[in-house]
N, C-alpha and C positions, 0 to 999 in steps of 0.2 A: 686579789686586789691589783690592779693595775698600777703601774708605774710612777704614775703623775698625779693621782688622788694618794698612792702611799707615801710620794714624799711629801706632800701637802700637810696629810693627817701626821705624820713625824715631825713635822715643821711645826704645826700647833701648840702640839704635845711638848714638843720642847720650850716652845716659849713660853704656854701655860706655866708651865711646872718651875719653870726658872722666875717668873714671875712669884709664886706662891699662891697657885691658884691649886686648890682641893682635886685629888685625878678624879673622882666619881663628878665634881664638878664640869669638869673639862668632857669626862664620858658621857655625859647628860648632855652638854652641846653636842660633841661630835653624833651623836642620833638624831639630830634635827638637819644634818647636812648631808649632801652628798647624794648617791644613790639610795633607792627603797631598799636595796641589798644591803648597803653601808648601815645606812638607818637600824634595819633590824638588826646585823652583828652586833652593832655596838651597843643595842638595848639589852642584848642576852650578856655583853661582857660587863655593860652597866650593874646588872642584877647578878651575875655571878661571883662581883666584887663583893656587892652587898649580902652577899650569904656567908661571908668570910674566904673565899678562894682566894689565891694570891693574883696579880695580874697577869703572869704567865701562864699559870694554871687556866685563867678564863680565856686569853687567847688562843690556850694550843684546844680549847675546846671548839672552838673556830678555826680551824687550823684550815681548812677547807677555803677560807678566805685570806687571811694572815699569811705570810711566807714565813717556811721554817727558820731563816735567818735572823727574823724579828723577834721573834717569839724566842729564841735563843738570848738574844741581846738582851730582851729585856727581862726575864729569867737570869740573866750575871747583875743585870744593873738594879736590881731587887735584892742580890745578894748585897752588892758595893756600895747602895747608898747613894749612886749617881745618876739617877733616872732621864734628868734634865739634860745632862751632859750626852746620853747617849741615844737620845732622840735629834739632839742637834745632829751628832754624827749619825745619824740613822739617814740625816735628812739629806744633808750632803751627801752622801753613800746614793742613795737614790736618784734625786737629780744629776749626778754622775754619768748613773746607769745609763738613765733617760736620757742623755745628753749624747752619748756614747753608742746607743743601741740607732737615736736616730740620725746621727751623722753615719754610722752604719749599713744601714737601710738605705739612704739618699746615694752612699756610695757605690753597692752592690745590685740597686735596684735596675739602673738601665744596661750594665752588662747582665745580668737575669734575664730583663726584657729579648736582648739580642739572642740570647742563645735560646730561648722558648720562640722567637719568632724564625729561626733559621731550623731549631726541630721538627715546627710546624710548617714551615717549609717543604723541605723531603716529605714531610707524607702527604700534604696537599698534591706535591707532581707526584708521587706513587699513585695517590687513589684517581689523580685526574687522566692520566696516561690509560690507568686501566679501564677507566671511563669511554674515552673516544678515539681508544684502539682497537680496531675488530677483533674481536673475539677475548678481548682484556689483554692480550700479550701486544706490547709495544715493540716494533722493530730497533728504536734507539731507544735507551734510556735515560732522560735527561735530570733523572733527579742524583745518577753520580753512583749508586749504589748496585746492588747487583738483584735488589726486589723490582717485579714486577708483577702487575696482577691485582686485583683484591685480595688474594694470599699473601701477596707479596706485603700488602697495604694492613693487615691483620698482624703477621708478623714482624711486623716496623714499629708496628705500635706496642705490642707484648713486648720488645725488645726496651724500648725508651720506657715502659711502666717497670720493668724489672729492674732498669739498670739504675733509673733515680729513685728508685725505692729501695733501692739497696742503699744507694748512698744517704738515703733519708734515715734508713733502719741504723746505718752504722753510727751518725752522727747523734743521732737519739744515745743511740746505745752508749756512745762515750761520753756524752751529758751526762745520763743518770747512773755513770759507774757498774754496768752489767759486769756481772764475773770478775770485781773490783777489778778494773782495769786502769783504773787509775795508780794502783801502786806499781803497774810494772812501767806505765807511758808518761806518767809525770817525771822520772828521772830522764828521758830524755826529751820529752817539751822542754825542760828545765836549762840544757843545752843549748836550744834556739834563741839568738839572738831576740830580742825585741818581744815574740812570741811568750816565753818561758816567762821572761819579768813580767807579761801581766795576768798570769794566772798564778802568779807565788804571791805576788807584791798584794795583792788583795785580799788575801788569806790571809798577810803577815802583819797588813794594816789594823786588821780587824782583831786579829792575836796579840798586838801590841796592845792596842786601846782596852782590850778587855782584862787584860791582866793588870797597867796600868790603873784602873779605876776599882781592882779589887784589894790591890795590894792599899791602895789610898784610904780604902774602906776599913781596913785590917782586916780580913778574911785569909786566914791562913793556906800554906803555899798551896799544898795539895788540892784544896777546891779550888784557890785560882787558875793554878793550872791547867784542872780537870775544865773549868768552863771556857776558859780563854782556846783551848784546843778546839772544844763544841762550835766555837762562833766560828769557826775560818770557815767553816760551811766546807773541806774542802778533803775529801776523803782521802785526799793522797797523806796530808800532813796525822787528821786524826790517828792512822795506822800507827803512828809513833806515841801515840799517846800512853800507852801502858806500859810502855818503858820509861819513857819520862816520867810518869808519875812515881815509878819503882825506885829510880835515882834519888827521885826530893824524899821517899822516903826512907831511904839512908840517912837523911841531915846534908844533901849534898848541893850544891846551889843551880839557880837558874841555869844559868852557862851551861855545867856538865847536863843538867838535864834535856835540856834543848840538843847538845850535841849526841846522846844516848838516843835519842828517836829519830836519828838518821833518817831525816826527811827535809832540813832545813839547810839551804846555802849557809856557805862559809861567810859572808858579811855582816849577814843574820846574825851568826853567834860570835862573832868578834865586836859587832856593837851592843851585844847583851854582856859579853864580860868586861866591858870598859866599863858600862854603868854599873857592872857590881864591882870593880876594882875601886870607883870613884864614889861609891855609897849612895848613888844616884837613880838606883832602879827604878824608881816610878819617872821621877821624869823625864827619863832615857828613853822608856815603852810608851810616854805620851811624842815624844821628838820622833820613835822609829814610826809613829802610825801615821802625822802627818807625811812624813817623807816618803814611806810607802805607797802611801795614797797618791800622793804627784807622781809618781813613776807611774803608778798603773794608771791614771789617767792618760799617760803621754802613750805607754807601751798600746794600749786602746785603741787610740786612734791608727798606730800603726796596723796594728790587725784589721781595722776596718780597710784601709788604705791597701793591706797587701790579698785580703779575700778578694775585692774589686780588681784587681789586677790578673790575682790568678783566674776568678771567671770570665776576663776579659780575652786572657791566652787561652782560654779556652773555646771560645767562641773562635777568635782568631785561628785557630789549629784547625775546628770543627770546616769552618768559613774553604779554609787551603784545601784541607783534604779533599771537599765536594768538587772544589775547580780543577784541581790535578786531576781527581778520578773522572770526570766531564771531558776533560783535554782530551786525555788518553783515550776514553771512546770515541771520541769526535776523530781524533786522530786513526783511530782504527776503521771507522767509516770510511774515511779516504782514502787511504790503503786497500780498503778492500774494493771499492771503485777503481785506484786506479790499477790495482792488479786486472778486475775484470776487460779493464780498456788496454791492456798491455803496456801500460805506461809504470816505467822503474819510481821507486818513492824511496 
């Protein structure tokens, strides 16, 4: 489900339900909207309700369209009793995203363009050289580099498929946590200025507001904890989870547990033990999740701001090199004329 119809359908959903409008009610609408894709899921989650499944249940049978962080959320908010509540913040969370992703894209997209139109560059004067040079071998070469040839134009290209498909594979690779790489690289993202705060502060938002609306509910510590860990979506934190749970179950409180899963900043757990020094814990973890939330808004946009910058120095770097390494043979052309004339250079 894309971005801009999920937070729509979360937007509904929240309003419906804060309204007092019946959810199989609100599911019966949502199938008359949207895409024929939409339409059908929500006819099977409509029907899957009615057989007695829970709503999480019916969604994670859709999982295929649903994102796993929803289906989470609303699997806690089934437990807590706050359904309404956490579709509002579902909604907000999304248009976030959406807001964030395409300030993102508008930033990053025309330094992209420049470095795909300067790759494609050098191999245009690679393959054109070897074109309407006798015999494919060019006496200068003005694309800066040391191919020439249709080999030369073969290997330029093998060379730019491997090297941004490396970086495609790696970046993939650290998204979806291969070889849990996230427990060893998130203690030091965590160190990056601006960077670190907005891949913790979203996790912690999300761990605030869920634990919050369980504890409201009465759902005792251990399941809150165990879901409110599930929602951060965010594998570096969940790794602390089975120690944290191990502590609450001693009888030990929020605080120590949170600080036992040696995953979380120290701010983190110095505002979780004011509110339990102050008897205040739920609305302490609703206060930590709006304020989390605005960091990692702001920390966002800086990421967008500093990817655009770095592909911009990169183009820039990529842009130098060609003209230095051009100079230099230009320069070595004359040289070697004016040797052949006997003239000193």
């Amino acid at each position: 489900m894309k971005l801009k119809p999920l937070a729509a359908f979360c937007r509904r959903m929240g309003v419906g339900l804060r309204s007092g409008v019946d959810i199989l009610r609100l599911l019966e609408m949502e199938s008359r909207m949207g895409t024929k894709q939409h339409q059908q899921t929500l006819v099977k989650v409509h029907a899957s309700i009615r057989q007695g499944n829970t709503f999480a249940r019916a969604l994670l049978a859709e999982k295929h369209y649903f994102p796993p962080l929803l289906i989470q959320m609303v699997n806690a908010a089934e437990i807590g009793g706050r359904m309404d509540s956490m579709f509002a913040y579902m909604a907000n969370y999304y248009e976030q995203l959406l807001q964030t992703r395409t300030y993102f894209l508008s930033r990053i997209s025309w330094p992209l363009i420049q470095l795909g139109m300067a790759v494609a560059i050098i191999g245009g004067v690679i393959l054109l050289q070897s074109i309407l040079s006798p015999g494919g071998n060019p006496t200068f070469n003005a694309s800066g580099t040391s191919l020439a040839g249709i080999g030369g134009f073969v290997t330029y290209c093998i060379f730019v498929t491997v090297l941004f498909g490396t970086i495609s594979l790696f970046v993939y690779a650290i998204w979806k946590n291969w070889f849990n790489c996230h427990r060893m690289l998130m203690p030091i993202v965590q160190r990056i200025p601006q960077l670190g705060t907005a891949l913790t502060t979203l996790g912690l938002a999300r761990l605030s507001m869920t634990l919050s609306m369980l504890l409201n509910a009465g759902v005792d510590a251990r399941k809150s904890l165990k879901q409110a860990f599930l929602a951060t979506g965010n594998h570096y934190f969940i790794s602390g989870m089975d120690r944290a749970l191990a502590t609450i179950e001693k009888g030990q409180d929020f605080g120590d547990a949170f600080e036992s899963a040696n995953v979380f900043p120290q701010d983190f757990l110095d505002s979780v033990r004011v509110g339990e020094l102050s008897g205040t814990e739920t609305e302490s973890f609703d206060q930590l999740a709006i304020q989390y939330q605005e960091r990692a808004k702001a920390a966002l946009g800086f990421i967008a701001t500093l990817a655009s910058v770095v592909i911009w120095i990169s183009v820039m770097m990529l842009l130098a090199f060609l003209v230095i390494s051009m100079a230099l043979k230009v320069m070595g052309v004359y040289k070697s004329v004016f040797d052949d004339l006997g003239i000193p250079m």
